[in-house]
N, C-alpha and C positions, 0 to 999 in steps of 0.2 A: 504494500500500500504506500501510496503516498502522501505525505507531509503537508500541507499547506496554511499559511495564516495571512487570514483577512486583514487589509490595511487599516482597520480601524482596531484589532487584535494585537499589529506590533505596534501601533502609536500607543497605545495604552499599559503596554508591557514595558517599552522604554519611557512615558512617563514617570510609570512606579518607578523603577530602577533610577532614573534620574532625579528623584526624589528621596530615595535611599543613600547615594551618591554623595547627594550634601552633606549628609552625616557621617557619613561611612563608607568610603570609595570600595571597601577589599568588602565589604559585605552584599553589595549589589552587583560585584561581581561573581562571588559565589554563589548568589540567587539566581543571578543569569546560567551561570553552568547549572545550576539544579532542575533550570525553570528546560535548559535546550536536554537535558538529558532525561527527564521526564520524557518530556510531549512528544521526542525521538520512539518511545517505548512503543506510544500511539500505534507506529507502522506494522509492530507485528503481534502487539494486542489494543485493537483497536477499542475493543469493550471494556478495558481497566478501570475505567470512568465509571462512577455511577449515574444513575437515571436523571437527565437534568430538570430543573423547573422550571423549562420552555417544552412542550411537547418538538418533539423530533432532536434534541438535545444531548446531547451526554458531558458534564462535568468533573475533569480532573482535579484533584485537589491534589496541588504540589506539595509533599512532604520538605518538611524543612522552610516550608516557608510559609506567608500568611495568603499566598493567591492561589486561584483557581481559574483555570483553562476551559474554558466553554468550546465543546466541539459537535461538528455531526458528522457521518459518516455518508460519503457520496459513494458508491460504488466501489470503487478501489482508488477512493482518495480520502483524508480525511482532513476536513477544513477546522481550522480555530477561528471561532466566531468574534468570541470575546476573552477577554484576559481580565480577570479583574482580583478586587481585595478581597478579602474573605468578609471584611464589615461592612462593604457594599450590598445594599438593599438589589436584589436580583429576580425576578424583572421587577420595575418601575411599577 
């Protein structure tokens, strides 16, 4: 399978991280490699996620850190929808 995140998925992924950054550079680094080795996992277990609260949805929740990868599964691709915090209110 393949990998993909929606442009409004990696702007919000590098805003956290760039918000992390100000504080603490070597830790939003670390979250970045937790956050690409995660959602990498995605390709060959695409179901790892559980059930998300968007119907047609499935939600990673990244260990080691406070965010969670909103994806769905297209055929033999899987897209990242959303990226967000774990205290964000999800949907609106």
């Amino acid at each position: 399978m393949k990998l993909s995140w929606l442009p409004v998925a990696i702007n919000e992924r590098y805003d956290q991280l760039e918000y992390i950054a100000l504080d603490d550079p070597r830790a939003a680094i670390s979250q970045d490699e937790e956050i690409e080795q995660q959602t990498n996992l995605l390709t060959t277990q695409p179901k790892m996620g559980r059930t998300g609260r968007v119907k047609g949805t499935r939600e990673l929740v990244i260990s080691r850190t406070p965010f969670i990868a909103v994806y769905r599964i297209e055929g033999q691709r899987i897209e990242i929808l959303r990226f967000l915090h774990g205290a964000q209110k999800w949907p609106k």
